[in-house]
C-alpha positions in Angstrom: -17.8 -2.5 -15.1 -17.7 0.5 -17.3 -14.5 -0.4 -19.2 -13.4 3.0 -20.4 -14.4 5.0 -17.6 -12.0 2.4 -15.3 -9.1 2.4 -17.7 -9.5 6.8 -18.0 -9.3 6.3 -13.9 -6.2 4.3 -14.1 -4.4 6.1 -16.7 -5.2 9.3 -15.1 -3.6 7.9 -12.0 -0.7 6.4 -13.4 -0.1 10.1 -15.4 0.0 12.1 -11.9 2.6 9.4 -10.3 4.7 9.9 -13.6 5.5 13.0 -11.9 6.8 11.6 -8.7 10.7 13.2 -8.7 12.1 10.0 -7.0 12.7 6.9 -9.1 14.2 3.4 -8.7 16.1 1.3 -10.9 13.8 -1.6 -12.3 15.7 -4.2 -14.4 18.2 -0.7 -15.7 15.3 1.4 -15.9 14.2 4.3 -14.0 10.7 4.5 -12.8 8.6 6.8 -10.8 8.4 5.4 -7.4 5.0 6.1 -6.6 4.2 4.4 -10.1 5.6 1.8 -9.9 4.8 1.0 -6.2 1.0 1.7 -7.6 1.5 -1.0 -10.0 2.8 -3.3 -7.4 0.0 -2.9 -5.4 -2.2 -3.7 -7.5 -0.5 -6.7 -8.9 -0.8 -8.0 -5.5 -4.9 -7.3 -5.0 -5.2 -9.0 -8.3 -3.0 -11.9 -6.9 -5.0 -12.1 -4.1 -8.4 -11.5 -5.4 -8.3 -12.4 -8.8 -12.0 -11.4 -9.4 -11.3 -7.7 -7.2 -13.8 -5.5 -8.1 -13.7 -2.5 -9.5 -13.9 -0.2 -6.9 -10.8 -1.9 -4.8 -8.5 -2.2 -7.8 -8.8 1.8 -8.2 -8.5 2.0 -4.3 -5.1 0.5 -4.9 -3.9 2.1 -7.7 -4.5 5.6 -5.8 -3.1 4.5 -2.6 -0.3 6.8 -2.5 -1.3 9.0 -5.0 1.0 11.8 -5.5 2.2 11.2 -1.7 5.5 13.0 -2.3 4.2 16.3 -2.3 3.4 15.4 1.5 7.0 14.3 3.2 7.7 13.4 6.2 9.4 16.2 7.1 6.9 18.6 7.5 6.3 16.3 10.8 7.6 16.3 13.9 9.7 13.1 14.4 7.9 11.8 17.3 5.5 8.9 17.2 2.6 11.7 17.6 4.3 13.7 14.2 4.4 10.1 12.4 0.9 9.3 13.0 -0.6 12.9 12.3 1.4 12.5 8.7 -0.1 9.0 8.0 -3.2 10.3 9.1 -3.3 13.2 6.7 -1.9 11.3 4.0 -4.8 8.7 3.6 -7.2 11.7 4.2 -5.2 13.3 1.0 -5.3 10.3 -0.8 -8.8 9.4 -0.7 -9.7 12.8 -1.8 -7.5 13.1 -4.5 -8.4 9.9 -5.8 -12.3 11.1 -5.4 -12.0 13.7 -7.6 -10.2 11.8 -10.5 -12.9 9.5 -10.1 -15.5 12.1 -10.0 -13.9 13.8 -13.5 -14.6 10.7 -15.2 -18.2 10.3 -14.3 -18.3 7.7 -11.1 -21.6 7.7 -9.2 -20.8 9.6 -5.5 -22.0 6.1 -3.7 -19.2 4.6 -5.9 -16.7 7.5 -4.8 -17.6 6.7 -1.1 -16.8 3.3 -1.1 -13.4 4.0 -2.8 -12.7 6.3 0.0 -13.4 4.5 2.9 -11.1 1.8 1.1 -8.2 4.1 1.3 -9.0 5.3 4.4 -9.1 1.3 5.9 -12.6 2.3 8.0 -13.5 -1.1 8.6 -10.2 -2.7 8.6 -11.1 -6.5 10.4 -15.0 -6.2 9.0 -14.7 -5.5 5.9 -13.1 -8.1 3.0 -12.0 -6.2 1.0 -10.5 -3.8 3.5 -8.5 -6.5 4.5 -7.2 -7.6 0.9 -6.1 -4.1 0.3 -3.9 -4.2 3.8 -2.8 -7.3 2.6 -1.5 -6.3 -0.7 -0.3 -3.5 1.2 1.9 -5.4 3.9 3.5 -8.2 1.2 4.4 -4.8 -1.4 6.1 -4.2 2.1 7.9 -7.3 2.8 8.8 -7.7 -0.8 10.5 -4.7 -2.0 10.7 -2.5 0.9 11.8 -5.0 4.3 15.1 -5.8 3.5 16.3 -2.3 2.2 14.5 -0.9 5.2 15.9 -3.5 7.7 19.6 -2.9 6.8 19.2 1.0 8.3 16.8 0.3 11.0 17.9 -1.4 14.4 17.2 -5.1 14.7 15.0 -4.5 18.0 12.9 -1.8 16.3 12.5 -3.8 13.0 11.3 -6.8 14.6 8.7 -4.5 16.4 7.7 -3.1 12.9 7.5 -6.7 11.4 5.3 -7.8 14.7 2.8 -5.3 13.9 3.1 -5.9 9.9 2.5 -9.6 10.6 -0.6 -8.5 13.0 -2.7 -6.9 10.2 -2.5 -9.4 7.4 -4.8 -12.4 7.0 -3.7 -16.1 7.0 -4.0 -16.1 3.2 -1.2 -13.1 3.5 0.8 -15.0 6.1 1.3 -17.5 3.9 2.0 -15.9 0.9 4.8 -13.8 2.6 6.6 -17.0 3.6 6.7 -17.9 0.3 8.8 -14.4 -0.6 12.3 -14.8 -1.7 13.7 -12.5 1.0 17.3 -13.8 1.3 18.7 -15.6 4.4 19.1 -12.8 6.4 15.8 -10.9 6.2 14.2 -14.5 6.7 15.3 -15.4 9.6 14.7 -12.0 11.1 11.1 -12.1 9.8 10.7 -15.8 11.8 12.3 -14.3 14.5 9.7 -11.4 14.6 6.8 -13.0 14.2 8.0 -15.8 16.6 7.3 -13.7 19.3 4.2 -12.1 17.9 1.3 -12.6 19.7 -1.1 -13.5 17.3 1.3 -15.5 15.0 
């Protein structure tokens, strides 16, 4: 690993998500949310694959690279309009976080592998595909579920949960039922993936 060329990657990251206009209240203090859900995501690869490489800890520090300047609402809200604003989101994403890696002197193999990361190519073939979903549906669970789950009806959260709970790996599984979601959230969470069939 190239030491400073990774940390100029990471810093450069972390500078454009300073810019994200929403913040959240961590511990009293305000923090971009894109940052710190960047940091979060990578806490979790690093959890999860203590040895990560270098290519997917930079995959998830750009995951949702500057994804405010895309909102929802530019969608329809249909399932269709969802999927087409996910869609282009990753496809933004992987770019953007291309070019900061192409500024500070990556190889384009290197760049390519980053991308299809973010883009999840290979999800189900791929390790560390799978590591980077995981980290990605546990950030979920733990700080976004039970927020998320007190606006959403219980039949269409327990779908979302299903479909959460489909995509991770045992290792995941595991770790999410270790979370310290409250009673509520839970039991809703065992209820959901109860009925899941792949549980």
């Amino acid at each position: 690993m190239d030491s400073n060329r990774f940390r100029q990657v990471i810093e450069r990251i972390d500078q454009l998500n300073r810019d994200d206009p929403t913040q959240e209240l961590v511990e009293g203090v305000s923090v971009p949310r894109e940052l710190l859900y960047s940091q979060r995501l990578t806490q979790w690869v690093l959890r999860l694959d203590p040895a990560a490489s270098e290519v997917l800890q930079l995959a998830a520090r750009g995951q949702h690279l500057r994804r405010w300047t895309i909102p929802r609402d530019r969608y329809e809200r249909t399932r269709r309009g969802y999927l087409r604003w996910r869609e282009t989101l990753k496809a933004f994403h992987a770019e953007a976080v291309s070019a900061v890696c192409r500024d500070a002197g990556y190889p384009e193999e290197f760049i390519e592998r980053v991308r299809l990361l973010i883009l999840k190519k290979h999800l189900g073939a791929d390790p560390e595909t799978q590591t980077l979903e995981d980290a990605l549906c546990l950030v979920f669970l733990e700080h976004q579920f039970t927020e998320l789950s007190a606006k959403t009806p219980p039949e269409k959260m327990r779908d979302v949960l299903q479909k959460t709970w489909r995509k991770m790996s045992e290792r995941a599984r595991r770790e999410a039922m270790q979370l310290p979601l409250g009673d509520a959230a839970t039991a809703l969470l065992r209820e959901a993936i109860s009925k899941t069939s792949n549980p």
